[in-house]
SETORSE-430049 format. One line per 8 residues: number of its first residue (from 1); their letters; for each residue x, y, z of C-alpha. Coordinates in nm, 2 decimals. Each point is the difference from the previous one (the first is absolute). Example, Ala and Ser with C-alpha at 12.3 -4.5 7.8 and 13.67 -1.06 7.14 Angstrom:
REM residues 2
1> as> 1.23:-0.45:0.78 ~ 0.14:0.34:-0.07
REM end
This chain:
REM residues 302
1> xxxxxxxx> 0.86:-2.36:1.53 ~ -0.14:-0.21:-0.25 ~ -0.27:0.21:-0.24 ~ -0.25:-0.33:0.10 ~ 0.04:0.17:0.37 ~ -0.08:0.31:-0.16 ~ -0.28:0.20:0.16 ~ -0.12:0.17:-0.39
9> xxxxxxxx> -0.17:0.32:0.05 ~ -0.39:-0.06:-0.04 ~ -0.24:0.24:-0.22 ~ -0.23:0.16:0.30 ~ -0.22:0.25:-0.21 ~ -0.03:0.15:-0.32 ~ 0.06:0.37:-0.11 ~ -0.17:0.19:-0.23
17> xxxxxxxx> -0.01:0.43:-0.13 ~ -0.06:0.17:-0.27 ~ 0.35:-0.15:-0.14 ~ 0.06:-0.33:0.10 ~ -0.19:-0.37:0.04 ~ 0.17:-0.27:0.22 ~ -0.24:-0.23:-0.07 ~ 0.14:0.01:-0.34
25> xxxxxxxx> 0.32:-0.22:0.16 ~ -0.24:-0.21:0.10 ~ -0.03:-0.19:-0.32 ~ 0.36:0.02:-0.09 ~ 0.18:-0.31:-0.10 ~ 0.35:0.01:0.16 ~ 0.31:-0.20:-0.17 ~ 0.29:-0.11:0.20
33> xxxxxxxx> 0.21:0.30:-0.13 ~ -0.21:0.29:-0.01 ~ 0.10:0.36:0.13 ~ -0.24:0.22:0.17 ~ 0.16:0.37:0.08 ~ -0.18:0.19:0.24 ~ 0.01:0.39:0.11 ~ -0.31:0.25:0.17
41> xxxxxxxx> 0.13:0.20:-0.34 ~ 0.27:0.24:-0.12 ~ 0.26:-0.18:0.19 ~ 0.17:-0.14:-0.30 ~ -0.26:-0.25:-0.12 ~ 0.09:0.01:-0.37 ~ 0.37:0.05:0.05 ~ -0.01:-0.35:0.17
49> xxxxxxxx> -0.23:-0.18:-0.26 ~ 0.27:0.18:-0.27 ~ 0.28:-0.14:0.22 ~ -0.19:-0.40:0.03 ~ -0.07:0.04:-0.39 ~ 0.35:0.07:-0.11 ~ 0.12:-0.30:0.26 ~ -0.28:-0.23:-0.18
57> xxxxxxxx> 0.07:0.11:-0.33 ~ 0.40:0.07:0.03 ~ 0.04:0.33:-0.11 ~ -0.25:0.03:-0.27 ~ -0.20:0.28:-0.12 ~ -0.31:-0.07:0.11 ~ -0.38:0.15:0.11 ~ -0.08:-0.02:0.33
65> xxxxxxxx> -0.31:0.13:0.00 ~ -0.17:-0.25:-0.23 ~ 0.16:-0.32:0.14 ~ 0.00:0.08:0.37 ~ -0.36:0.13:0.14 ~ -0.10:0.08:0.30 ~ -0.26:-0.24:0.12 ~ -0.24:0.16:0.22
73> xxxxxxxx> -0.07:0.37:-0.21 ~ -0.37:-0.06:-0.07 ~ 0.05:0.19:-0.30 ~ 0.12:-0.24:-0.24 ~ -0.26:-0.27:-0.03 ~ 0.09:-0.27:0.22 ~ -0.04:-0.32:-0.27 ~ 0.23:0.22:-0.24
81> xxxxxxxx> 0.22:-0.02:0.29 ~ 0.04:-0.33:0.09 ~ -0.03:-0.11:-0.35 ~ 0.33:0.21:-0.08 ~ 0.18:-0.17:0.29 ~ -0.14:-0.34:-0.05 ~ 0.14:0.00:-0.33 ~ 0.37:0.12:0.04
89> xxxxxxxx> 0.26:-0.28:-0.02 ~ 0.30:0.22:0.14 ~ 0.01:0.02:0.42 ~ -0.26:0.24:0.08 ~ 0.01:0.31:0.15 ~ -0.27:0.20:0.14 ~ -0.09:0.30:0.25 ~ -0.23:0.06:0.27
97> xxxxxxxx> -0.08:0.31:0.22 ~ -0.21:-0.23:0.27 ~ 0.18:-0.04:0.34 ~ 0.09:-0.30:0.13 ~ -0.31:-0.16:0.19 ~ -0.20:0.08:-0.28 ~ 0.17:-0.15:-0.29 ~ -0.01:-0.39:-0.07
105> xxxxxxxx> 0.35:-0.11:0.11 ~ 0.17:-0.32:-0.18 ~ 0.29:-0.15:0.16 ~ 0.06:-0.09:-0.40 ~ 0.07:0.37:-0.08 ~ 0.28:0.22:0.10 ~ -0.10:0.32:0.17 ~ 0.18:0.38:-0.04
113> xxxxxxxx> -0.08:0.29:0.19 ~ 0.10:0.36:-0.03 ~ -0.04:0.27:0.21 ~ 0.11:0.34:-0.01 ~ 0.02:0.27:0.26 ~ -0.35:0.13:0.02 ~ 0.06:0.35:-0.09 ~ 0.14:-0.05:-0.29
121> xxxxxxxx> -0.30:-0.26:-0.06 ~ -0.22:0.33:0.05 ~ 0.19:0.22:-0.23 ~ -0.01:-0.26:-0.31 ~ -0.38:-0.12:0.08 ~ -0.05:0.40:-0.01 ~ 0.16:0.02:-0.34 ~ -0.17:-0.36:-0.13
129> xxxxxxxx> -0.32:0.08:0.08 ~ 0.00:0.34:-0.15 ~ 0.07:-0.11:-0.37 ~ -0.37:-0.21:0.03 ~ -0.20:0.08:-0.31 ~ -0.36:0.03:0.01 ~ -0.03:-0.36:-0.11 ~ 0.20:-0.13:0.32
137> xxxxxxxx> -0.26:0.13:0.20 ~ -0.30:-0.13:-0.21 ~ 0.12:-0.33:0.01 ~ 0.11:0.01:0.41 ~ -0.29:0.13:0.15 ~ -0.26:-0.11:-0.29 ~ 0.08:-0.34:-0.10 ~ -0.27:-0.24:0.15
145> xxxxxxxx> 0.15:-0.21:0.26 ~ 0.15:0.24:0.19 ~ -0.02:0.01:0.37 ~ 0.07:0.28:0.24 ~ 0.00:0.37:-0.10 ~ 0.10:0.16:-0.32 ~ 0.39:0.11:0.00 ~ 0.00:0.39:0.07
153> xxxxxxxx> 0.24:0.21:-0.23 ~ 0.32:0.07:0.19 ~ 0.04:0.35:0.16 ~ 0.22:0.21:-0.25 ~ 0.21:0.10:0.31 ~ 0.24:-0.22:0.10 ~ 0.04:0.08:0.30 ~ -0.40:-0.01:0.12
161> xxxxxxxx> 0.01:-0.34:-0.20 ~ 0.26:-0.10:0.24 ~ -0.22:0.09:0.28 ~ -0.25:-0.15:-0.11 ~ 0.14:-0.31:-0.09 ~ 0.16:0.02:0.38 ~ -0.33:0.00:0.20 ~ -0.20:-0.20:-0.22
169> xxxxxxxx> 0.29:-0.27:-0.10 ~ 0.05:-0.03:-0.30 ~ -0.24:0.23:-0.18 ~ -0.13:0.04:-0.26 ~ 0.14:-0.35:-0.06 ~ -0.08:-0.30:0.27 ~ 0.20:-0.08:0.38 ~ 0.38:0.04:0.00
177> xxxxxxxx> 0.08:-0.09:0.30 ~ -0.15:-0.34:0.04 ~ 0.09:-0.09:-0.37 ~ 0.36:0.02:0.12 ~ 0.01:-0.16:0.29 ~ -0.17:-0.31:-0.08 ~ 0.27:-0.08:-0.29 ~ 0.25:0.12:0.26
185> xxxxxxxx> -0.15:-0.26:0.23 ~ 0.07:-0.35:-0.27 ~ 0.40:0.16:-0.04 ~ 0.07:-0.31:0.13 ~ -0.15:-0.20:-0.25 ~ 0.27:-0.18:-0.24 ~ -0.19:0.11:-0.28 ~ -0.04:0.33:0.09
193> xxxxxxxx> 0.27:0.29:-0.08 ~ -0.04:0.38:0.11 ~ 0.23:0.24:-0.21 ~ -0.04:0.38:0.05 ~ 0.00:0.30:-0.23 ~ 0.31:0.18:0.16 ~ 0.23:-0.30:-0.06 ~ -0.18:-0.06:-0.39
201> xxxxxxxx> 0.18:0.39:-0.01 ~ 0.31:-0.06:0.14 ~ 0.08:-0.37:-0.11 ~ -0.19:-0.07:-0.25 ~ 0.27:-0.30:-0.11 ~ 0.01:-0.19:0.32 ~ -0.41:0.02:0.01 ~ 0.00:-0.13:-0.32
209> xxxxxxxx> 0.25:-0.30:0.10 ~ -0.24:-0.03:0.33 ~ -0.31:-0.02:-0.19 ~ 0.19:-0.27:-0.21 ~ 0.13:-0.23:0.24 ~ -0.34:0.04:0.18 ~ -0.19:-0.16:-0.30 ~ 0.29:-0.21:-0.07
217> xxxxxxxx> 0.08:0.15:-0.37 ~ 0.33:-0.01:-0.11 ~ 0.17:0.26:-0.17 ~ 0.13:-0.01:-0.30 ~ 0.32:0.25:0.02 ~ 0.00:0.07:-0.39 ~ -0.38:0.15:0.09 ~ 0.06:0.13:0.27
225> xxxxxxxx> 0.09:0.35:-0.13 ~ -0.33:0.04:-0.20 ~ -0.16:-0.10:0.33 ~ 0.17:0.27:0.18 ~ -0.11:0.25:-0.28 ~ -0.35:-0.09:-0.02 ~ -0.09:-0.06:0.40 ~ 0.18:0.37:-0.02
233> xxxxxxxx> -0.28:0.31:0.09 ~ 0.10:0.20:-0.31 ~ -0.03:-0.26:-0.26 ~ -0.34:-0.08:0.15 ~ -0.12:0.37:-0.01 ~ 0.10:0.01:-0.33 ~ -0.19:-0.36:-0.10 ~ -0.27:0.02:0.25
241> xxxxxxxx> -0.26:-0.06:-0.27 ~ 0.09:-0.32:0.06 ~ -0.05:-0.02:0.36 ~ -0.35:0.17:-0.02 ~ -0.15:-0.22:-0.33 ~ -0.33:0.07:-0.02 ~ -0.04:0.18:0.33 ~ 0.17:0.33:-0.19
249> xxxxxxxx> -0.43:0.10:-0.02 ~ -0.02:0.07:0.36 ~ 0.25:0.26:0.00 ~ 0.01:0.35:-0.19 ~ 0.37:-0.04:-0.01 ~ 0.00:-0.33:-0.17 ~ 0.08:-0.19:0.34 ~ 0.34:0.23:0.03
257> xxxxxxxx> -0.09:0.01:0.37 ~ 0.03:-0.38:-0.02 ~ 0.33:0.06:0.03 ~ 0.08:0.38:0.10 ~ 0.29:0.10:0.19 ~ 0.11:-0.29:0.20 ~ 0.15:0.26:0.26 ~ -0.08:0.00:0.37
265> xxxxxxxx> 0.03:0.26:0.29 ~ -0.21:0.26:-0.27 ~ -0.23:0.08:0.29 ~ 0.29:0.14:0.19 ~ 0.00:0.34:-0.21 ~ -0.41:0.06:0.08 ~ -0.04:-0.19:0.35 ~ 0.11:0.18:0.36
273> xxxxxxxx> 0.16:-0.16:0.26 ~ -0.32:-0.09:0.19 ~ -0.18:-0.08:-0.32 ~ 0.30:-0.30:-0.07 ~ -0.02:-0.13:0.37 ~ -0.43:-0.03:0.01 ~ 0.13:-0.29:-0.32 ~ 0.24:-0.13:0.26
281> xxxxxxxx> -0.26:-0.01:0.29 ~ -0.28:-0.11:-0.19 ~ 0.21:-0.27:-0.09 ~ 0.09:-0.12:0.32 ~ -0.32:-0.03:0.17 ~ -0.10:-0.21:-0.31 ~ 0.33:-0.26:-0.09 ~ 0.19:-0.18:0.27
289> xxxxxxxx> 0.38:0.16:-0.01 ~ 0.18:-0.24:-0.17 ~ -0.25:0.03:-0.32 ~ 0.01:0.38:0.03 ~ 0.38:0.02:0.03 ~ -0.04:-0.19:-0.35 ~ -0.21:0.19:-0.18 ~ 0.22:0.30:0.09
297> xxxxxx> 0.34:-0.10:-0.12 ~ -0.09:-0.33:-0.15 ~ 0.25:-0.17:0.28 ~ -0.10:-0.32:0.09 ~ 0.05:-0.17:0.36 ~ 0.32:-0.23:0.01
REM end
């Protein structure tokens, strides 16, 4: 199929919260190259813009956090955004937390998707959203401009947060379910590319290689061991200054949680039997089975 045959996925409403302003995409002035990486959150978001950046820039030691923003926080003012973007000569690379259908969508751009299984998405929001300073909160739920209700402080017990963020998806943060499913739904897109957490664990060199070939970077092979040691979880917890910029202000632990543990199946010490299946059954009423199989064990269909 020719892309001109290509049915491109159409922007059908905007979403707004305390956090985040797709209408902010709306003005957004795509180049041929660009690089949008999408997650709901803590499914490896700033692994994969570390991953694209050392691709881009070869190996160097670079700063993530002040060249690659993410687009739709209403935090940052929007001008200041664009104006950072607009004025970088290397390919851009930038983030988004929006799902599919309400994110402006350029056949121009290449497109990559992370999930994670959602448990262990619970477990690292729990941890993220606990390290928010006063601040954080001052400028999510008092900023003008905001629409929706204020963002709640997270339950201190993980396992009632769980609950919580169970029966009323996603919360204190915005729809799970729906956010994945509508990037599972443009998979077939040739400019879209789903990688999961579990296999950024277990293999993180042939994700790497993936992501390359996908963005059609070549690698040079006498980088490709700095790559290797800076897309690698313990050199980023130990420069994640650089990942955070000038976000560190949100969090009292300096934006540590940014990048915390990067282990999964956590939950499995402090959830029962029936509390891990309610995740599995809640799931299934709300993602067709292939998506969910997925977002499980980060297989894809063949």
């Amino acid at each position: 199929m020719t892309t001109e045959a290509i049915e491109w996925p159409k922007k059908t409403r905007e979403f707004q919260n305390y956090v985040m302003d797709s209408t902010r995409w709306n003005d957004f002035k795509f180049r041929i190259d660009d690089i949008v990486i999408g997650t709901w959150a803590k499914t490896g978001t700033t692994w994969v813009q570390q991953i694209v950046g050392q691709l881009i820039f070869q190996g160097a030691d670079i700063a993530i956090g002040d060249i690659s923003p993410w687009i739709d926080m209403r935090v940052a003012p929007k001008q200041d955004v664009l104006d950072l973007v607009e004025a970088q000569l290397h390919r851009r690379f930038v983030k988004t937390h929006l799902p599919a259908d309400a994110l402006v969508f350029s056949p121009r751009a290449k497109y990559i998707y992370v999930g994670r299984d959602p448990r262990d998405v619970v477990w690292s929001a729990h941890s993220h959203q606990m390290s928010f300073t006063p601040l954080a909160y001052e400028l999510f739920n008092n900023l003008p401009g905001r629409v929706g209700p204020p963002m709640d402080p997270p339950n201190p017990d993980v396992r009632q947060y769980y609950h919580d963020w169970l029966d009323r998806d996603g919360y204190p943060s915005w729809p799970f379910w729906s956010h994945v499913q509508s990037w599972w739904n443009i998979r077939h897109l040739p400019n879209v590319l789903l990688i999961h957490f579990v296999n950024l664990k277990t293999d993180l060199p042939h994700v790497i290689r993936k992501v390359a070939q996908f963005l059609d970077i070549e690698i040079d092979s006498g980088v490709w061991p700095e790559i290797i040691e800076h897309c690698g979880f313990n050199y980023m917890k130990l420069n994640v200054a650089k990942a955070v910029g000038a976000g560190a202000v949100l969090f009292e632990d300096g934006g540590n949680s940014l990048v915390n543990k990067g282990t999964n199946g956590c939950w499995r010490d402090v959830l029962s039997a029936e509390e891990i299946r309610k995740c599995d059954e809640v799931a299934a009423k709300n993602l067709t089975s292939e998506c969910l199989h997925w977002l499980k064990t980060g297989e894809l269909p063949v």
